[in-house]
KELO-800170 format. One record per atom (N, C-alpha, C): residue in three letters; residue number from 1; x, y, z. Coordinates in steps of 0.05 Angstrom, whole numbers, plus 32768, in hexadecimal, padded with zeros to 4 digits. Layout:
N
r | k | east | north | up
ALA | NUM | X | Y | Z
...
% end
This chain:
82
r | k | east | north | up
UNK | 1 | 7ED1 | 8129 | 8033
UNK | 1 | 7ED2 | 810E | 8028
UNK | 1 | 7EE7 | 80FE | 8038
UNK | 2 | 7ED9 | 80EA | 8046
UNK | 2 | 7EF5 | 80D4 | 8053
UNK | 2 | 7F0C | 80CF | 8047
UNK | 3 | 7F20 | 80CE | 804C
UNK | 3 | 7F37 | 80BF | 8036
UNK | 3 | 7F38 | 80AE | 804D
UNK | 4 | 7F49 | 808E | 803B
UNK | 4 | 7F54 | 807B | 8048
UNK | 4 | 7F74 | 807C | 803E
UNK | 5 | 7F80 | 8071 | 8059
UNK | 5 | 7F9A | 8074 | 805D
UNK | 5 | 7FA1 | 8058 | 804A
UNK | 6 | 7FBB | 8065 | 802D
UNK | 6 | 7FC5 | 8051 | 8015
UNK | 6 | 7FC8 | 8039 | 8023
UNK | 7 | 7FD6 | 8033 | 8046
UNK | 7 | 7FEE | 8020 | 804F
UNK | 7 | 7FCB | 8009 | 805C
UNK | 8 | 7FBC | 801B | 8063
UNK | 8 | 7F9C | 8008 | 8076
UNK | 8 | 7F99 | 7FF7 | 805B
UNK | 9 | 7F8B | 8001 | 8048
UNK | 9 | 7F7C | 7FF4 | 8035
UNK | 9 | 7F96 | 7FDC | 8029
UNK | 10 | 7FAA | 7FE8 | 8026
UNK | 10 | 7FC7 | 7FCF | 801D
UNK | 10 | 7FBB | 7FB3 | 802F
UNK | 11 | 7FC0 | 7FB9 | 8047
UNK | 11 | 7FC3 | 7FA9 | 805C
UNK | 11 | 7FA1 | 7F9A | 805D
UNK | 12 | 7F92 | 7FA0 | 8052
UNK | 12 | 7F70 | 7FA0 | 805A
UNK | 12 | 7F76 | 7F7E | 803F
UNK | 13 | 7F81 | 7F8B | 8028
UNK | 13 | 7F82 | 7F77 | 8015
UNK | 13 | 7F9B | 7F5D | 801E
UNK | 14 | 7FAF | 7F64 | 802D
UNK | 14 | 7FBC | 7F53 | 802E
UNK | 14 | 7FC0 | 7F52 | 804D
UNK | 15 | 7FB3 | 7F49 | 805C
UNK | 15 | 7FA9 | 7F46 | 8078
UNK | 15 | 7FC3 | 7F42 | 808D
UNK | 16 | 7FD3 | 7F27 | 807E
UNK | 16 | 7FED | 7F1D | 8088
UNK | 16 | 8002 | 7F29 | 8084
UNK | 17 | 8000 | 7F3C | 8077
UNK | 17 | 8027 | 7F47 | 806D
UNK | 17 | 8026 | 7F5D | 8089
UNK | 18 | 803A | 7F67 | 808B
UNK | 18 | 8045 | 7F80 | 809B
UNK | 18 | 803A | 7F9A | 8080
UNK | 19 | 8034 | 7FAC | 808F
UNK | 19 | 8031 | 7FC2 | 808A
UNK | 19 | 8041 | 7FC5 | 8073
UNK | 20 | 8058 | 7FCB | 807A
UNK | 20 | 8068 | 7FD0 | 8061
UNK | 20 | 806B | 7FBA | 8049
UNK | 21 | 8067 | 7FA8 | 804E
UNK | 21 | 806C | 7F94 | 8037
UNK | 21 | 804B | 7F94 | 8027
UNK | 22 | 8033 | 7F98 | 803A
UNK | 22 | 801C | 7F9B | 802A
UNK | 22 | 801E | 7FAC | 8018
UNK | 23 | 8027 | 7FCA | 8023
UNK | 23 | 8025 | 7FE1 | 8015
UNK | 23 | 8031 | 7FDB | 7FF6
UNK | 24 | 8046 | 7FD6 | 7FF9
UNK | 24 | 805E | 7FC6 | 7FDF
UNK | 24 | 804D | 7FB7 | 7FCB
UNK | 25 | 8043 | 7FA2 | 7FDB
UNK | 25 | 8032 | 7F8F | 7FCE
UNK | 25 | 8014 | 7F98 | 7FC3
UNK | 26 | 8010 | 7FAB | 7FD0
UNK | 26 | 7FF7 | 7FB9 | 7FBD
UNK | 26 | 7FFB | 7FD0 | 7FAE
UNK | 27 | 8010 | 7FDD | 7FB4
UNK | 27 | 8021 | 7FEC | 7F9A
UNK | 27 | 8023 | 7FDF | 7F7D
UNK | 28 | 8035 | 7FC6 | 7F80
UNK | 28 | 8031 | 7FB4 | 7F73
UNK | 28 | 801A | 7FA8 | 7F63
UNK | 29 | 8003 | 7FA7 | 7F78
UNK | 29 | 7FEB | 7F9D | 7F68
UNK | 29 | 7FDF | 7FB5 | 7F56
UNK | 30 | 7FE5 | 7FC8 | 7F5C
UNK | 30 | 7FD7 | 7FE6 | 7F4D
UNK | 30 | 7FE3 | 7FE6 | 7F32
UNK | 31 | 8002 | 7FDD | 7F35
UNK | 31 | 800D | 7FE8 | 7F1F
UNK | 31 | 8008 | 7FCE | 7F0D
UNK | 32 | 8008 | 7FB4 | 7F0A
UNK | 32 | 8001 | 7F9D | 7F02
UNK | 32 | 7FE2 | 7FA0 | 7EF3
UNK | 33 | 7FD5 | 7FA6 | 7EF9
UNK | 33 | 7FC0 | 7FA2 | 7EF6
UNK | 33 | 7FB0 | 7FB6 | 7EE9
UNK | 34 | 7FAE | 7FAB | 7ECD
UNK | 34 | 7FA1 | 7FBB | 7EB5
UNK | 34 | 7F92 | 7FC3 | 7EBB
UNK | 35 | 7F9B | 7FE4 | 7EAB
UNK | 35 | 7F81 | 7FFD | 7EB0
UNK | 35 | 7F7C | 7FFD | 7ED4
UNK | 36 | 7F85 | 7FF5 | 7EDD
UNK | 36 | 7F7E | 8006 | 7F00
UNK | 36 | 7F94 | 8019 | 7F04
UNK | 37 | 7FAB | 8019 | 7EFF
UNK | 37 | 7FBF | 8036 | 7F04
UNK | 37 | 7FB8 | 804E | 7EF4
UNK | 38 | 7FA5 | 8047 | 7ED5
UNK | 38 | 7FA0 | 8062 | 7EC7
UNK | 38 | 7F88 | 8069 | 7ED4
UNK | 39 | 7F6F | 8054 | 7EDB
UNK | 39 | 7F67 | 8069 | 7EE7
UNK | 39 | 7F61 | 8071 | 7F09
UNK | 40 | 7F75 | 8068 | 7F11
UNK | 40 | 7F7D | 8076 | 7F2A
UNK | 40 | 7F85 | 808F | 7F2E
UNK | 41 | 7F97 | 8090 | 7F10
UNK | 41 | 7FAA | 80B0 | 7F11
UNK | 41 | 7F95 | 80BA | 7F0A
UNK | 42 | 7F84 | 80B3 | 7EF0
UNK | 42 | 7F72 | 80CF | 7EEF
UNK | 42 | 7F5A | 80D3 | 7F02
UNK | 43 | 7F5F | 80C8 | 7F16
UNK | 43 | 7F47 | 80CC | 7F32
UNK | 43 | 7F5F | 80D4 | 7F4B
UNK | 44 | 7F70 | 80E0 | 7F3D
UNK | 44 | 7F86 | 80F4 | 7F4E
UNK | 44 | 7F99 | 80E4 | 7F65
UNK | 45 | 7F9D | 80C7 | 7F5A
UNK | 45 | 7FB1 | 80B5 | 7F67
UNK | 45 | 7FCD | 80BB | 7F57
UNK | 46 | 7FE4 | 80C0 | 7F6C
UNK | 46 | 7FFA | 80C0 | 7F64
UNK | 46 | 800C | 80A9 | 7F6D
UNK | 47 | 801E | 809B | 7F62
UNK | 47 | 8033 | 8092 | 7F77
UNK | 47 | 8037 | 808A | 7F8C
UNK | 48 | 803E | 809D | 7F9B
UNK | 48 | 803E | 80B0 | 7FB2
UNK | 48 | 802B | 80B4 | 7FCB
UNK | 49 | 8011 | 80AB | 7FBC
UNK | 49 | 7FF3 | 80B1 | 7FCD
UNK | 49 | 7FF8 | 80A4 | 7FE6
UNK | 50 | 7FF7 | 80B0 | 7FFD
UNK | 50 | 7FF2 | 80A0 | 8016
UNK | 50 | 7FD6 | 80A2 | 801B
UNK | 51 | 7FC1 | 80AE | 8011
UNK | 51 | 7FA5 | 80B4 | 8016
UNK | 51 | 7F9C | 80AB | 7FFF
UNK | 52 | 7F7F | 809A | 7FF7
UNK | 52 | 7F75 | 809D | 7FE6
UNK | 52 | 7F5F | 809D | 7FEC
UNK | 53 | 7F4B | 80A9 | 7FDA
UNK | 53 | 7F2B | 80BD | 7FD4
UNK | 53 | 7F18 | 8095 | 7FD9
UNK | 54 | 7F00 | 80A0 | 7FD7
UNK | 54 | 7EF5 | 808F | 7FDE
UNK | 54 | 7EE7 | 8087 | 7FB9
UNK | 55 | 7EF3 | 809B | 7FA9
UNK | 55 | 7EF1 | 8093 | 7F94
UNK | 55 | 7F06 | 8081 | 7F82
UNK | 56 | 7F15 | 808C | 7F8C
UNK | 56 | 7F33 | 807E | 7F87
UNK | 56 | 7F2D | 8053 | 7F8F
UNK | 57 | 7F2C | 8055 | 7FAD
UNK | 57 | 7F1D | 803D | 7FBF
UNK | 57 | 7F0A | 8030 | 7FAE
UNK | 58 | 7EF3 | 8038 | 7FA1
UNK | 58 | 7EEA | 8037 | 7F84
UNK | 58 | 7EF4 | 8023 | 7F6B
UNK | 59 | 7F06 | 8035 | 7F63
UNK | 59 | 7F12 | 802B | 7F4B
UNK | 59 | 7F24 | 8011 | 7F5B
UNK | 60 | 7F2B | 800E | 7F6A
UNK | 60 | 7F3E | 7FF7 | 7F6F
UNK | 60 | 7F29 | 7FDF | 7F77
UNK | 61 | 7F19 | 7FE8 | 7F86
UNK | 61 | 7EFC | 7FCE | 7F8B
UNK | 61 | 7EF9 | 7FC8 | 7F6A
UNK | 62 | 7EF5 | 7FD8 | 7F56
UNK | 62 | 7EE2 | 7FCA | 7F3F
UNK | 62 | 7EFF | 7FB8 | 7F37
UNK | 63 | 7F16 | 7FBB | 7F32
UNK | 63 | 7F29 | 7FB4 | 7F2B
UNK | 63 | 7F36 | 7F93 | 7F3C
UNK | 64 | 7F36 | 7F94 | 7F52
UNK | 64 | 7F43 | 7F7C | 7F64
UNK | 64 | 7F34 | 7F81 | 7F78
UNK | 65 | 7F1A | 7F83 | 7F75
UNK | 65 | 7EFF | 7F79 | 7F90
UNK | 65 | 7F02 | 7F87 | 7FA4
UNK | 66 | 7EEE | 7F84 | 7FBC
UNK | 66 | 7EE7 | 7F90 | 7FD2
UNK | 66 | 7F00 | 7F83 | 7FE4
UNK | 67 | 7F05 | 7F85 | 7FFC
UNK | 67 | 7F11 | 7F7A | 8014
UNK | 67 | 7EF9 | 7F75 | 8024
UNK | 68 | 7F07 | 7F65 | 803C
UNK | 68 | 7EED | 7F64 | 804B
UNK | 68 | 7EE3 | 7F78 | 805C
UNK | 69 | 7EF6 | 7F84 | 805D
UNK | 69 | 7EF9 | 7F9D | 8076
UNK | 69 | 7EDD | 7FB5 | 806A
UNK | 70 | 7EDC | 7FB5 | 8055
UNK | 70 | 7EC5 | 7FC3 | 804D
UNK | 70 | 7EB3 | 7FBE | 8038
UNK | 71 | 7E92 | 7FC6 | 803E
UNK | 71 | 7E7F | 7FC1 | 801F
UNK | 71 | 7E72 | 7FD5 | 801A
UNK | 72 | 7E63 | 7FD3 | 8004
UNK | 72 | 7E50 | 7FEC | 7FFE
UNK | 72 | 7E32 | 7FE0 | 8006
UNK | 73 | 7E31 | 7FF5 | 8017
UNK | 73 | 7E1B | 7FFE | 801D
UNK | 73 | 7E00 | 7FF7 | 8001
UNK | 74 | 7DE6 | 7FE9 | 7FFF
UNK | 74 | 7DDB | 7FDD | 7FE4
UNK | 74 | 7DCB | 8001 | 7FE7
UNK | 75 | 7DB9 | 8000 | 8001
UNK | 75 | 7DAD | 801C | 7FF3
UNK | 75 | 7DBC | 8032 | 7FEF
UNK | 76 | 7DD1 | 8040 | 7FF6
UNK | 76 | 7DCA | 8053 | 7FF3
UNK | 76 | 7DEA | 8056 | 7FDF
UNK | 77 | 7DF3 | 803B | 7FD8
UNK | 77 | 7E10 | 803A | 7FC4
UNK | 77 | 7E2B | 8045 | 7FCE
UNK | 78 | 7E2D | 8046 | 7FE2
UNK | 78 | 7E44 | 8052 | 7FF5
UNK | 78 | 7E59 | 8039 | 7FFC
UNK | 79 | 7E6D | 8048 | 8002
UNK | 79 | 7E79 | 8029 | 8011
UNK | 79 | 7E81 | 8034 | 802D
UNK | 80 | 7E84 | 8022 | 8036
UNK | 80 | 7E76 | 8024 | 8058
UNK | 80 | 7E99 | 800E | 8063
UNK | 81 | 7EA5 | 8021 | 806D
UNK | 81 | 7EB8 | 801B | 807D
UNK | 81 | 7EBE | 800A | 8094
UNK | 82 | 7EC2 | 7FF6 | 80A7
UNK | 82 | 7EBB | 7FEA | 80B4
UNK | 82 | 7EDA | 7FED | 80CB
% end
């Protein structure tokens, strides 16, 4: 299973910040934002995660939307990396 790197996808949502200040700022958005940190943890997100599952990737799309950097795929329900 692919994982995507925590600091890409930060930066994917906030295009203009530096690396580190995205990361922060989408830390931030995780923890803000009802019901996306519970179920992140129970799809095995910690804290800590510098990797997350493409299920994980998942739960944060249904929560604060796609980026542009990636969509799902209509047939076959995948999301398709770009």
């Amino acid at each position: 299973m692919p994982l995507i790197n925590f600091g890409t996808l930060a930066q994917r949502y906030y295009p203009d910040k530096t690396y580190r200040t995205a990361t922060r700022l989408f830390r931030r958005e995780l923890e803000v934002t009802k019901g996306l940190l519970r179920d992140l943890k129970k799809a095995g997100y910690t804290p800590t995660s510098r990797l997350l599952t493409r299920t994980q990737v998942r739960i944060i799309e249904k929560f604060i939307g796609e980026t542009q950097w990636f969509y799902k795929n209509k047939a076959t329900s995948t999301i398709v990396f770009i």
